[in-house]
matplotlib code that plots the C-alpha trace (Angstrom):
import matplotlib.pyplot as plt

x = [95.6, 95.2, 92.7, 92.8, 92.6, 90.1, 90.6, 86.9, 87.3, 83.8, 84.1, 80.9, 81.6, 77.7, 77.4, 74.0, 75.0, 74.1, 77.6, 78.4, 75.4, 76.8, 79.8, 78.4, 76.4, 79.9, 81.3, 78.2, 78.4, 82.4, 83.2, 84.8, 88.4, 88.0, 88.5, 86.7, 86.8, 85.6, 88.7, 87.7, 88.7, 89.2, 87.7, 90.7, 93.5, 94.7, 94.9, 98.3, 101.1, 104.4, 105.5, 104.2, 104.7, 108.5, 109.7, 109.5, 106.5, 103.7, 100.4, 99.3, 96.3, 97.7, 100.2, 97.2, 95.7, 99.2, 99.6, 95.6, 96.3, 99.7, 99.0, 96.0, 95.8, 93.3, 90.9, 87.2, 86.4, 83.2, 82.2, 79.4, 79.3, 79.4, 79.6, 80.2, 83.4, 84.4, 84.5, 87.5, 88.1, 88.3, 90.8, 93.1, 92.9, 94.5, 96.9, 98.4, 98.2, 100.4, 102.8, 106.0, 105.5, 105.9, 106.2, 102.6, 100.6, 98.5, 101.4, 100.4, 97.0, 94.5, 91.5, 87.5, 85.4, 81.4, 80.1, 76.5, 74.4, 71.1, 70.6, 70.5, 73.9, 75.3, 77.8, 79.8, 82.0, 83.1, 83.6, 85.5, 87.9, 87.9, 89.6, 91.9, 93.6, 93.5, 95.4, 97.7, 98.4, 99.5, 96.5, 95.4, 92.0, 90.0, 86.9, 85.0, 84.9, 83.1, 79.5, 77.2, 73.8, 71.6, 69.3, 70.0, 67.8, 64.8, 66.5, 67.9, 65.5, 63.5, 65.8, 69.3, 71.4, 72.1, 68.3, 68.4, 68.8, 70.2, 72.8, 73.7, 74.3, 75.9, 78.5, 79.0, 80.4, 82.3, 83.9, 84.8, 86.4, 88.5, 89.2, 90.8, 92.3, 94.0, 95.5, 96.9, 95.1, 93.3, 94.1, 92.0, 93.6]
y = [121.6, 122.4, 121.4, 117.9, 118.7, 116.6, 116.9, 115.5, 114.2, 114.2, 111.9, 113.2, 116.6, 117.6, 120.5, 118.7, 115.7, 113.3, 112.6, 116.5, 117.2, 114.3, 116.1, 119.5, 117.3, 116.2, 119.7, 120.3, 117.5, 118.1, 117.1, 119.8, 120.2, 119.1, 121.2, 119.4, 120.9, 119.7, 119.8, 122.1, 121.7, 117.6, 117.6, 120.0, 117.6, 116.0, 111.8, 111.0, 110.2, 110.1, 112.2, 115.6, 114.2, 115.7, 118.5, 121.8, 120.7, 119.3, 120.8, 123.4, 121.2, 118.2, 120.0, 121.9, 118.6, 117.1, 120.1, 119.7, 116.8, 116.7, 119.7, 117.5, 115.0, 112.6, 112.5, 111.1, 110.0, 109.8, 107.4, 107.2, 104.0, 104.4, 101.5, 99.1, 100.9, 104.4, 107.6, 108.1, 111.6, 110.0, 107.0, 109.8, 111.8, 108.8, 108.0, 111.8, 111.4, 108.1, 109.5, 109.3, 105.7, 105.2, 109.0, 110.4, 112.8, 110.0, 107.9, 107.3, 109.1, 108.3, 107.3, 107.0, 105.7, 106.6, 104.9, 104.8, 104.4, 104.4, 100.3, 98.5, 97.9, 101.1, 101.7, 98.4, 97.5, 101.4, 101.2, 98.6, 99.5, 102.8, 100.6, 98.8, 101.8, 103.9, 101.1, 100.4, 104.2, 104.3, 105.5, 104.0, 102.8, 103.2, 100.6, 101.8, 105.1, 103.6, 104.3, 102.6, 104.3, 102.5, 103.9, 106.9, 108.6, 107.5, 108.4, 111.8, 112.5, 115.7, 116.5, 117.5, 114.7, 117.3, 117.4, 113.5, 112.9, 109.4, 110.4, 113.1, 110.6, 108.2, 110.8, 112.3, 108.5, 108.2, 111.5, 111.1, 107.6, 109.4, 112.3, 109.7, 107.7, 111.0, 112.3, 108.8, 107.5, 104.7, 103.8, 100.0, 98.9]
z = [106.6, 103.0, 100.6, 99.1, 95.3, 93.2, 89.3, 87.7, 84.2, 81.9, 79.2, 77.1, 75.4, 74.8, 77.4, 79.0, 78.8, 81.7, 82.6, 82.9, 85.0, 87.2, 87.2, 88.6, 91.5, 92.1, 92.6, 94.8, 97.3, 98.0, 101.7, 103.7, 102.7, 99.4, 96.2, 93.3, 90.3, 86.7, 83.8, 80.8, 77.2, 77.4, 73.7, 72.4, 73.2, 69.7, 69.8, 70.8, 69.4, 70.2, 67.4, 69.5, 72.6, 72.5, 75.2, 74.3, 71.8, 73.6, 72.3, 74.9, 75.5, 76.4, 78.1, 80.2, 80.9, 82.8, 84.5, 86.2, 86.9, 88.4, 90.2, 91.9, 94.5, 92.9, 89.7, 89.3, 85.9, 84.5, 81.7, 79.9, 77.4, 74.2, 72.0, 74.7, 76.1, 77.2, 74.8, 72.7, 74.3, 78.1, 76.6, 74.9, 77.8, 80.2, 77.2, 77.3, 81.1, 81.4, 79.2, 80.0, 81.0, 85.0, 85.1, 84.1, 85.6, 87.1, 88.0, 91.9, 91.9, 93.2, 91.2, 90.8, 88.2, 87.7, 85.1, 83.5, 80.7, 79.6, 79.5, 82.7, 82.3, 84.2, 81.6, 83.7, 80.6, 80.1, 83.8, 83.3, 80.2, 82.1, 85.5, 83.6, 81.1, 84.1, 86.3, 83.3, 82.8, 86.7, 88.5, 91.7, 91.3, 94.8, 94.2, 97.4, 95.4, 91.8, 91.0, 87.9, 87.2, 85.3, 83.0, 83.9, 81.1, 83.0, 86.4, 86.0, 82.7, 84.1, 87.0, 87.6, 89.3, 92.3, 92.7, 93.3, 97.3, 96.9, 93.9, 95.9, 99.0, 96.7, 95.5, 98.5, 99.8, 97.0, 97.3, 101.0, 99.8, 97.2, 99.6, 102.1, 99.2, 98.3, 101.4, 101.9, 104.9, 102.4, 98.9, 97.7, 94.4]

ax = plt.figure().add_subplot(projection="3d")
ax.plot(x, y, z, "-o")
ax.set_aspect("equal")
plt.show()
């Protein structure tokens, strides 16, 4: 059996950011048979616009990104909140990704959402932004693989999310339900 391939988007840039770190306890906690693997270089990608997006001249970047991602068999995004909704860098990333329309690189895949924030909100309305432009861009959202950490400042504040037992638990679930999702025993939309 080969390995399931899981593509993890970050959608903070700052290298110690809170959403990275839950990103690397993500990559720890893999189930067996899974190969989960954090995208690089999300913040080099230029906005899109159609005007690039032409064969033969696709910026190397974006071009990088589809390739991860079609190449994988499903893609955890994490969102913090910023402003309310999820990061401009994550949104252009799924726009590049839907691109072309019905025919994207996450036309059909497999998706989970972690959100969180530093309110008691748990980042829910980027989580939610983040469900529907990854459901309109193709994706297949699985909701038994979602996560919201609330104020997570004061949760994960002097520790490492992989040093947290019941994050660690946490992902680990939602991996497994993604893991399943992707080698298309389960998909919840």
């Amino acid at each position: 059996m080969s390995q399931t391939r899981i593509v993890v988007l970050v959608g903070s840039l700052r290298g110690a950011s809170i959403s990275r770190q839950l990103a690397e306890a993500a990559v720890s906690t893999a189930p067996a048979g899974a190969d989960v693997s954090i995208y690089e270089g999300i913040g080099e990608i230029p906005f899109y616009n159609e005007d690039i997006d032409v064969e033969g001249s696709v910026p190397a970047s974006a071009g990088a990104l589809r390739d991860a991602v079609g190449a994988s068999d499903g893609l955890l995004v994490i969102t913090p909140e910023y402003n309310g909704t999820l990061p401009a860098v994550l949104k252009n990333a799924v726009d590049w990704l839907s691109r072309p329309y019905g025919a994207g690189a996450i036309s059909g895949k497999p998706v989970a959402i972690l959100s969180g924030s530093i309110s008691p909100n748990a980042g829910k309305w980027a989580h939610g932004d983040s469900v529907k432009s990854v459901g309109i861009a193709g994706g297949k959202v699985v909701d038994s693989a979602h996560l919201h950490f609330a104020s997570w400042g004061d949760t994960f504040g002097a520790t490492h999310p992989r040093e947290h037992a019941e994050t660690q638990r946490e992902l680990s679930e939602a991996l497994q339900a993604l893991v399943t999702a992707a080698s298309g025993e389960l998909v919840d939309a």
